[in-house]
C-alpha positions as CSV (number, residue, x, y, z in Angstrom):
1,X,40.0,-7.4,-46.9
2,X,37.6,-10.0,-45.8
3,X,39.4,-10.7,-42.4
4,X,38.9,-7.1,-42.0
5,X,34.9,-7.2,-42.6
6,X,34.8,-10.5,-40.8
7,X,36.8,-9.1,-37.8
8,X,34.6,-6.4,-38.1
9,X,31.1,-7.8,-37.9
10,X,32.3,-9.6,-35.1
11,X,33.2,-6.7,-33.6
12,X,29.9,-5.3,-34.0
13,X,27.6,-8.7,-32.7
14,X,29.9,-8.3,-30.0
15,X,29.2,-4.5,-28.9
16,X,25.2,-5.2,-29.6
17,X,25.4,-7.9,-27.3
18,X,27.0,-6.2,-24.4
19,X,24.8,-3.5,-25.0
20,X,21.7,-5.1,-24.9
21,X,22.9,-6.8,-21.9
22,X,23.8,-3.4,-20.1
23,X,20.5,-2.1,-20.9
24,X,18.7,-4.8,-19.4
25,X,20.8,-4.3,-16.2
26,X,19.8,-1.0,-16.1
27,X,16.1,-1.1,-16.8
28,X,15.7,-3.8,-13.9
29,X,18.2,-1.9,-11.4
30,X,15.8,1.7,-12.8
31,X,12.6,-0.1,-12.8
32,X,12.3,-1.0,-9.5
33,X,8.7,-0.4,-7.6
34,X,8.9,1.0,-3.9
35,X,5.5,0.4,-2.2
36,X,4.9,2.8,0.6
37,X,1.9,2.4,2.9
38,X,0.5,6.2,4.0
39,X,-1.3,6.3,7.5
40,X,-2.9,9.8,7.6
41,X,-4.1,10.7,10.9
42,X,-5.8,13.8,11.5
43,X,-8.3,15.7,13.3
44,X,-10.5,15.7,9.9
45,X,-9.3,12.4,8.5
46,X,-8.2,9.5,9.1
47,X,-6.8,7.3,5.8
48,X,-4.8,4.3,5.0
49,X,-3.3,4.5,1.6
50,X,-1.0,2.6,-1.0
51,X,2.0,4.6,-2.8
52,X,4.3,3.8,-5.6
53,X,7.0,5.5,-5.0
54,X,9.1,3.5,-7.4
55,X,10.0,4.3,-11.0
56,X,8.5,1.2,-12.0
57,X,5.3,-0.6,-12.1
58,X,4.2,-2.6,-9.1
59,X,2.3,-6.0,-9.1
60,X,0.8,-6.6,-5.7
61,X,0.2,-10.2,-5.5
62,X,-1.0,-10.4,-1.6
63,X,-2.5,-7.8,0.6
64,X,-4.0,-9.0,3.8
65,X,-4.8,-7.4,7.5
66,X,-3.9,-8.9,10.8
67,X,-4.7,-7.7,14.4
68,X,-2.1,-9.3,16.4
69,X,-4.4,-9.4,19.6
70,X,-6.4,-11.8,17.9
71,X,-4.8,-13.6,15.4
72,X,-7.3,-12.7,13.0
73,X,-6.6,-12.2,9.1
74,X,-8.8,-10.5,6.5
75,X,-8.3,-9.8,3.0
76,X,-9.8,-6.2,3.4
77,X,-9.3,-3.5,5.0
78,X,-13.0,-2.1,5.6
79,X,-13.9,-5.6,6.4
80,X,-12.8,-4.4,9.9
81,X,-15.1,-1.7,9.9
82,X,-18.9,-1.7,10.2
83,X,-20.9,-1.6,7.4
84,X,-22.2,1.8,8.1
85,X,-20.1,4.4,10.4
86,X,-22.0,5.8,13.3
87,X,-22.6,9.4,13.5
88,X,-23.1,9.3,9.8
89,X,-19.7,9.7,9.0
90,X,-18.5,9.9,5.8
91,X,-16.1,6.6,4.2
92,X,-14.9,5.9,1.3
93,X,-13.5,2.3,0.7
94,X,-11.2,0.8,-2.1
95,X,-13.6,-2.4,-2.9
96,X,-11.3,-4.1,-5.7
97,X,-9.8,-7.4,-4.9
98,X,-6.6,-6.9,-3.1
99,X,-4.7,-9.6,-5.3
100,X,-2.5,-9.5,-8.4
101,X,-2.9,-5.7,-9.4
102,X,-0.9,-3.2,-10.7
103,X,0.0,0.2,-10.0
104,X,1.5,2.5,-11.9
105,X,4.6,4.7,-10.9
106,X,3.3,7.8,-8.6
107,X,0.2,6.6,-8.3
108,X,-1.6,6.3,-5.0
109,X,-4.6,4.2,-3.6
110,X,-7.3,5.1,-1.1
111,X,-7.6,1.8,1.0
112,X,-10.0,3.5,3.1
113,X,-10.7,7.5,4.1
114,X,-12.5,8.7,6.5
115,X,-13.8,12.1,7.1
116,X,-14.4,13.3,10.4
117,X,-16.4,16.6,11.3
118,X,-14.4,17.6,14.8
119,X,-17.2,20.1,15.3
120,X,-19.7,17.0,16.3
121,X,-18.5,15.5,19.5
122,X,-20.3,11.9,18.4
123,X,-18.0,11.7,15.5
124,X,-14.9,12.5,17.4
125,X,-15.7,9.8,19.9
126,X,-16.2,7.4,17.1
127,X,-12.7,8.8,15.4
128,X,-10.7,7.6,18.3
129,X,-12.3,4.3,18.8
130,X,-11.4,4.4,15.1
131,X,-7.8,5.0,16.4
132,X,-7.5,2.4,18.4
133,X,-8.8,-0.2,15.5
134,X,-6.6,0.7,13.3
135,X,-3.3,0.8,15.2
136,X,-4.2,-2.2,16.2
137,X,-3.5,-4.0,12.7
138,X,-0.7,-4.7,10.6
139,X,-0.7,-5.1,6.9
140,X,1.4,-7.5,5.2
141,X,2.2,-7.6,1.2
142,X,4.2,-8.7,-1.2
143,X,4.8,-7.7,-4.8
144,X,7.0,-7.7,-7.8
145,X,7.9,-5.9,-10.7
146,X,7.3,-6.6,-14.2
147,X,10.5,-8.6,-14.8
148,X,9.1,-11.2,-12.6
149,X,11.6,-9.8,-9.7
150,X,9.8,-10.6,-6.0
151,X,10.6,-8.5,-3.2
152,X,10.9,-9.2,0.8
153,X,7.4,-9.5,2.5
154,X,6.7,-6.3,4.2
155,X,5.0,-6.1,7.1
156,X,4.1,-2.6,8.6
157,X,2.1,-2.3,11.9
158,X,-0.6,1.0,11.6
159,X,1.0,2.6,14.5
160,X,0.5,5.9,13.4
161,X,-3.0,5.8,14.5
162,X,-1.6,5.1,18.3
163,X,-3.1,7.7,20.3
164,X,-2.2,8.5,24.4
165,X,-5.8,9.6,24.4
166,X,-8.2,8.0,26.6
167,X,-10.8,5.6,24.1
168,X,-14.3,5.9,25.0
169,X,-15.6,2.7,25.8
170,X,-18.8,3.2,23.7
171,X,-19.9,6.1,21.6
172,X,-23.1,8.1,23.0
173,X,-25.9,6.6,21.0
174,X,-24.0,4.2,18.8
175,X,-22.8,0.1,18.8
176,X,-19.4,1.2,18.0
């Protein structure tokens, strides 16, 4: 009788063990963050943005911006653009530090967005010099999950925003 509870209780330490063990496989193989980087490029707008398209949360612990051209690296993205858009365009910019944060599963971040009124010729001169900035970089990150698990630096080039059009060498009335 005793070899019976004995063998028994073994039995069961062992099944909780390989259980627990299974579940943690599982959680980290179903847990797993997939950053995507959206480059929206429209007539209207133009937008980079952050996705988690993972089931899991993200950590991002590096975000920077590189123009190749010129070797140049910032750790924002509207750090590229002028303080204040020409035309009076309207831009909205993601000012928290680009380091260390999380994002949740689904959820998506507006690194900058730009709206762009097609209907004043100023603004569309400006949205293709835009254009050309911005296909011109390359973002590189890297991030983990929340069992400590790094993944492979990415490095995406914005060519999205690569236009055939003709870029205006100034914009009438403007710096830009």
């Amino acid at each position: 009788m005793v070899l019976i509870i004995i063998t028994l209780s073994a039995l069961c330490v062992l099944t909780t063990y390989m259980l627990i063990r299974t579940q943690k496989s599982l959680n980290t193989r179903f847990a797993t963050p997939i950053i995507h980087i959206g480059q929206n490029d429209q007539e209207t707008e133009l937008a980079v943005t952050i996705r988690n398209c993972g089931p899991g949360l993200a950590i991002i612990q590096n975000l920077t911006f590189s123009n190749a051209a010129t070797q140049e690296v910032k750790q924002h993205l509207d750090s590229w653009l002028p303080d204040v858009l020409p035309a009076k365009i309207g831009c909205s910019k993601y000012k928290n530090i680009y380091s260390d944060f999380v994002m949740q599963s689904g959820e998506v971040i507006n690194l900058v967005k730009i709206a762009i009124d097609t209907d004043k010729l100023e603004q569309v001169f400006v949205r293709e010099v835009l254009r050309s900035l911005f296909s011109s970089l390359t973002i590189k990150f890297e991030y983990r999950d929340i069992f400590n698990n790094t993944f492979p630096v990415k490095e995406i080039q914005l060519a999205s925003f690569c236009s055939n059009r003709d870029i205006p060498e100034t914009v009438p009335g403007t710096m830009l």
